[in-house]
N, C-alpha and C positions, 0 to 999 in steps of 0.2 A: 127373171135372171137368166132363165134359157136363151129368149132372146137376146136379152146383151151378148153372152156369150158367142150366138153366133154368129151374132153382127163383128166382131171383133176377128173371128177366125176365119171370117168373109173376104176380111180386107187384105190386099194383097202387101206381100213385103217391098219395105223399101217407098210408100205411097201413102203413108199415114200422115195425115194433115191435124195438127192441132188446132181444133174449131169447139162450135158448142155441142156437137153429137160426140164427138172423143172426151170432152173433161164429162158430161152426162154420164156415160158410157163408163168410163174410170170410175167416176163416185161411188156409180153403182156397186161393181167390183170391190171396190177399195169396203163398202158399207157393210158388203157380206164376208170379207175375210177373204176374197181370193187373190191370195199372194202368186202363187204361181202365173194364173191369169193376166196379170196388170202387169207383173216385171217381161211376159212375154208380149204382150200388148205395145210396151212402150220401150222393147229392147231395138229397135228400129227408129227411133228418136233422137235425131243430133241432141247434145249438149244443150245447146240454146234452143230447142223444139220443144227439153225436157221443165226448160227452167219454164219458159210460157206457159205449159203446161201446170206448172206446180204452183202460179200463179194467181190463176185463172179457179184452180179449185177449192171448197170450202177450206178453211184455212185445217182443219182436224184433218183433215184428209190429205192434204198437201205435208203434214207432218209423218203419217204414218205410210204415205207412200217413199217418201225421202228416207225415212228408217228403213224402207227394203234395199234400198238402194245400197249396192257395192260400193265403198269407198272408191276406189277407182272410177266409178262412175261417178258417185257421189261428188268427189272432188270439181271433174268438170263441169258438171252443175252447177256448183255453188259458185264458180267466178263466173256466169252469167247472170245470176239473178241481179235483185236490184239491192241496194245496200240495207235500206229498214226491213224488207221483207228478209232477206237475208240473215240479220240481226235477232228476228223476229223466230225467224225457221231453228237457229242453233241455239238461241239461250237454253231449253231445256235440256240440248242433247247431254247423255253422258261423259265426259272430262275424257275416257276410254277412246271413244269414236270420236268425238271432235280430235284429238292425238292424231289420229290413224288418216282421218280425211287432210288435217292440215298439211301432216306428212307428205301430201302424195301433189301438192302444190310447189309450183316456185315460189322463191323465197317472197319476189316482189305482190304474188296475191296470197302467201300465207300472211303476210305482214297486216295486208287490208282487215281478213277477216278477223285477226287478231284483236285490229285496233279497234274494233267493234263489238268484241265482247264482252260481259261485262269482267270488272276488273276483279274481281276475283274469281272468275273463271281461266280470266288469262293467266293467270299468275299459276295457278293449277297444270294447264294445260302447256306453258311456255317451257318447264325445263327440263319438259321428258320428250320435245322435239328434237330428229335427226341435227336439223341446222339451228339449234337453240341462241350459238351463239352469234352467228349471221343477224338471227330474227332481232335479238336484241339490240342489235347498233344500228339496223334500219329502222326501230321502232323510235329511236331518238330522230331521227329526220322528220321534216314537216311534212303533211300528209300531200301538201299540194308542192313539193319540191323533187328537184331531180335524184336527191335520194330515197325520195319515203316513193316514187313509184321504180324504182331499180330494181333488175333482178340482180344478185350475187351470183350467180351461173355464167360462167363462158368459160373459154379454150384462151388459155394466154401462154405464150412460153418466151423463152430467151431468143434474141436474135441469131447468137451463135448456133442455134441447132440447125437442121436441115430440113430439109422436105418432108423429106419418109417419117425424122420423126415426128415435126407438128405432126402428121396425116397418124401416124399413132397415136397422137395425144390426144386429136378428135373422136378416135375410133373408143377410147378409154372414160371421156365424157358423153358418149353416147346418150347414153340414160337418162346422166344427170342434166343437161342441157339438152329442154327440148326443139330448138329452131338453133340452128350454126350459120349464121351468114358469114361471117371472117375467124379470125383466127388474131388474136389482139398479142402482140409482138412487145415485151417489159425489159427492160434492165436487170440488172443486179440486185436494184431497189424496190421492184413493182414500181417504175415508174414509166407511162407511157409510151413509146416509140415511134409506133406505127399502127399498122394493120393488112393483113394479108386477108383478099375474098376468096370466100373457095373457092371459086371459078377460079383466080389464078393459084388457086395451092393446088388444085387438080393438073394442071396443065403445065405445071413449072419441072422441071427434073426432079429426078427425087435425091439427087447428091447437092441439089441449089440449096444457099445458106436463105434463110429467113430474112436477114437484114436486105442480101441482094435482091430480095422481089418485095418487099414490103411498101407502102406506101408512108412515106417520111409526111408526119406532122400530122395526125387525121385530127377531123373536127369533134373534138371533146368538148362536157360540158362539165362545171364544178358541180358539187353533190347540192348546194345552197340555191341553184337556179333554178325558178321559178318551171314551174309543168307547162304554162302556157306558152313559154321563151324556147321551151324544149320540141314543143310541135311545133312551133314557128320553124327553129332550125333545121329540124327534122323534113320538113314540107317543102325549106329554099331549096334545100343541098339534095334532093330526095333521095336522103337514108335512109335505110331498113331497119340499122343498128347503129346507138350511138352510144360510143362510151362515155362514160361517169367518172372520175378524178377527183380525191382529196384535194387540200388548200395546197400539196406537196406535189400532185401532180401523180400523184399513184392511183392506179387502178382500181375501182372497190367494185363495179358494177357494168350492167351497160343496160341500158331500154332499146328496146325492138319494136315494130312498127304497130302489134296490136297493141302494146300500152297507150302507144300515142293517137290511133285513133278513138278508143276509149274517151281519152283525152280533150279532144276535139270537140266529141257527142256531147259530154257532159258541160263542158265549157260553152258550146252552143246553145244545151238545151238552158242553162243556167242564166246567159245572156236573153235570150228567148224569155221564159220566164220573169227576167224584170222589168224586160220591157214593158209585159203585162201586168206588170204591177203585184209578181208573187216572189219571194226568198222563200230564202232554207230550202231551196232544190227537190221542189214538188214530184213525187214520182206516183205511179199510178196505184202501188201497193200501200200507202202511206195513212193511216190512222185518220178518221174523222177529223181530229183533235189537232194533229200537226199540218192537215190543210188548211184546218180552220187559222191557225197560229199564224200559221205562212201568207195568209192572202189579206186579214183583217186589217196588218197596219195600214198595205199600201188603199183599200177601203175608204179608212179611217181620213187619210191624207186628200183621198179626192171628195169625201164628205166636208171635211175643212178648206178646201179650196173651193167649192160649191156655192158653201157658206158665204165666202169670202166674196166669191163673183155675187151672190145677190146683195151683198153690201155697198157693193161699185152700185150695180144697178136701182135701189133701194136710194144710195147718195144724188143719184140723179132724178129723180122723182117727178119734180116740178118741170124739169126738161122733157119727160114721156110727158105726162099730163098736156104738156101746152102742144107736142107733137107726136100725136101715139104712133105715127106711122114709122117713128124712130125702131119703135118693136119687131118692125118687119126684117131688121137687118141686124139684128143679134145672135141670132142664130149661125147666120154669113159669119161677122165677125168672130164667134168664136167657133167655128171649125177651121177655116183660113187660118186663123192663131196657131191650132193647135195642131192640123194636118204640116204647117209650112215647120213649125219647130223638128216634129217625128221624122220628116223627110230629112233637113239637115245631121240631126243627131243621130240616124241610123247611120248617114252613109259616116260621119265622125268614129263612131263607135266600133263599126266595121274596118274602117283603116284602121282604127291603134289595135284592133285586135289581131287583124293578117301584118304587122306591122309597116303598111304604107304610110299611114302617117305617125309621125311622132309627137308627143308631146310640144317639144319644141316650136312644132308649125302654124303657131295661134295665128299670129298674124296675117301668113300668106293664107293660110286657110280661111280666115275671117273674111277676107279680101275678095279672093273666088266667090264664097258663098254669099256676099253682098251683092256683088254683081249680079250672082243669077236670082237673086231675089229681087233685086230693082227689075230684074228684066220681065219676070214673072210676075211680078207687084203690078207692072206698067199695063201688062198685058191683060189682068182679073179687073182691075181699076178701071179701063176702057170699057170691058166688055160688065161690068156693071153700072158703070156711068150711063152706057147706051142703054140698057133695059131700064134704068129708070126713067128718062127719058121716053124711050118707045111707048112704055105702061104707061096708061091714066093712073099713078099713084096719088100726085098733088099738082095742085096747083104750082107749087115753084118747085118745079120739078128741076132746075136749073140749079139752086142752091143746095137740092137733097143731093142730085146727082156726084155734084162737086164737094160732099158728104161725104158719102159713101166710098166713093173711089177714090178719094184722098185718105180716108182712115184704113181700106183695107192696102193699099200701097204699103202704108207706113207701120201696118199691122203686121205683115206677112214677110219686108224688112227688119222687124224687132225678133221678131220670133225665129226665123233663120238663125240672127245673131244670137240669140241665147243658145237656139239648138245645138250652135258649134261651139260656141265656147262652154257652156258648160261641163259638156264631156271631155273636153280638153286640160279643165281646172280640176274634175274628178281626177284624173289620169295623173295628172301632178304630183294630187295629197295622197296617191295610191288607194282610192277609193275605183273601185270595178264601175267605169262609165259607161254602162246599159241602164245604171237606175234612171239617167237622161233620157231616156228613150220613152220610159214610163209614165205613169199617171204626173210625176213631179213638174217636167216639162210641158204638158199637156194643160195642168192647172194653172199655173203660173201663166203659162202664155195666153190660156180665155183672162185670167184678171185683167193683165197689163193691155189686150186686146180691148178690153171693153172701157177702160180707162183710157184708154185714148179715143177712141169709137163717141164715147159723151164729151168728153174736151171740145174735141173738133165741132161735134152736134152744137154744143155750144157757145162755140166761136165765130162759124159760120151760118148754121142753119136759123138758130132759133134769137 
């Protein structure tokens, strides 16, 4: 324990790295009760330094350190971590300090950690909050919509005032809004106007009317619209702050640019994710039990597609049998299937998502992606024709050739076109088209690959 200690008092401030000799280091600490020690240890720890940290360490320990923790710090913790561990770390705490940490949150992540607790915690802990009645009408918004990630905090005043007093009005939300990029400009009604940047509220006169320097019409978003439509517009237009509006046109919210990259991350890694053939939004804190839950069906799906290709290959039988050399080019065929589908439906998948392309553009998009598939078909098909050829494989090595390079042509053709259209018909039925991306694509495409692979085999070769 001496040693720990003075490995710890060694380290210079300001240079503490979270690695495996600091969570070591912590346990230790944390094992023998020294509070003083550890809150000084890890009082040089950004926010998100602390949350790695509490990640990384036995989960008892990760709990009793988070209980030394100052609410104030506490707070900024907790909107780093990850959502189940997260869940995971507050269900015990006292109804008391959950209160006190929520408190010290904007509305739009006291909302998150809310919606995660259980429900009768929540219901405990929701009406002895500052903003209780905020929390409440954000809690009715969908989690993945432009009101369930809004903050209710900003500076909004009447066009009639002046300069000097917006800059007073900023000065009086100080506290309570932690990031000011503008100064959102209402009606009579709370109904939107404009917006004034600080930059020009700083620099305008201070007798100038708010209407006179405001920017007429800014880019709002309704409370109903989608989180991914909100970093999309967020990204074209590159805002910082984007305000929120009822179905009336009033003011209730706005999001700023760290929700939306949040945003991004998770929608990424989400996408990411099914490509590989996992749901439910795998994070690295996440229970034996819901990895397992998360990764088994899409498993399951390529076990059944598996199946299903030795069925093709099993139906052809008497065709291997009379040509075993047929066996040498299955392999071929079903990675060309399945690399030529991946290739299409990523780059599909990635336009509807930055929105370049739209639903809409089945056709011309099909169009494109034929073309470069004939051209790329034409070009694998040659250069497998000739190595048949070149090899002593067989004797008529002429009709294997014209085999081969005609089923992977027509292979690498098919599989293009599903690749693009099927994320395009996801995209449709409002089903998230990255599960195209995944094992689903991938299977499909070796079956119909190999079904055509024995046709042809059959047609011309044998």
């Amino acid at each position: 324990m001496a040693e720990v200690v003075t490995q710890a008092n060694e380290r210079p401030p300001g240079t503490l790295e979270v690695d495996a000799q600091l969570v070591e280091d912590i346990t230790a600490l944390l094992e023998s009760g020294q509070q003083g020690m550890v809150l000084n240890l890890v009082a040089d720890l950004y926010p998100a330094d602390l949350a790695r940290l509490l990640s990384h360490l036995p989960f008892e320990e990760a709990q009793q350190l988070f209980r030394w923790l100052s609410e104030e710090v506490g707070s900024d913790v907790v909107t780093e971590l990850d959502t189940s561990f997260r869940t995971e770390l507050l269900e015990d705490h006292p109804p008391e300090r959950l209160t006190r940490l929520i408190d010290e949150l904007d509305t739009d992540d006291a909302v998150d950690v809310l919606s995660e607790l259980p429900d009768d915690v929540a219901l405990q802990v929701l009406p002895e909050l500052e903003d209780a009645e905020d929390l409440q009408a954000l809690l009715g918004y969908s989690e993945d919509s432009a009101g369930g990630i809004m903050a209710t905090e900003y500076v909004a005043v009447p066009g009639a005032w002046t300069v000097a007093e917006a800059t007073e009005e900023v000065r009086r939300h100080a506290e309570t809004v932690e990031q000011i990029f503008s100064v959102f400009v209402v009606d009579d009604e709370g109904r939107l106007e404009g917006l004034v940047s600080l930059k020009a509220l700083l620099l305008s006169r201070a007798d100038a009317l708010m209407h006179a320097i405001m920017e007429d019409d800014p880019i709002s978003v309704a409370t109903e619209v989608d989180q991914e439509e909100v970093a999309r517009i967020m990204e074209r237009y590159d805002l910082i702050s984007l305000p929120v509006v009822d179905h009336e046109g009033r003011l209730v919210g706005r999001i700023t640019i760290d929700d939306v990259v949040d945003v991004i991350r998770e929608e990424a890694e989400e996408d990411y994710q099914l490509a590989s053939g996992v749901t439910g939004g795998e994070e690295p804190t996440d229970s034996i039990l819901r990895i397992s839950r998360g990764r088994l069906p899409w498993l399951l799906v390529g076990m059944v597609g598996a199946g299903l290709s030795g069925v093709v290959i099993g139906s052809f039988e008497e065709a291997l049998e009379r040509a075993v050399v047929l066996a040498t080019f299955i392999p071929i065929v079903m990675a060309m299937a399945g690399n030529a589908g991946i290739q299409s439906s990523a780059i599909v998948v990635q336009g509807l998502a930055s929105g370049d392309v739209w639903g809409t553009d089945m056709v011309q998009r099909l169009g494109k992606e034929f073309t470069v598939a004939l051209i790329n078909g034409l070009v694998l098909a040659v250069v497998l024709a000739l190595a048949v050829l070149v090899l002593p494989i067989n004797a008529e090595a002429g009709r294997l050739a014209m085999t081969a390079g005609l089923s992977l042509l027509i292979v690498i053709i098919i599989a293009t076109c599903i690749g693009t259209v099927v994320p395009l018909l996801l995209y449709r039925f409002g089903i998230d088209p990255a599960i195209a991306t995944g094992p689903f694509i991938t299977t499909s495409n070796d079956i119909l690959g190999l079904a055509v692979f024995f046709l042809l085999a059959t047609l011309i070769y044998i």
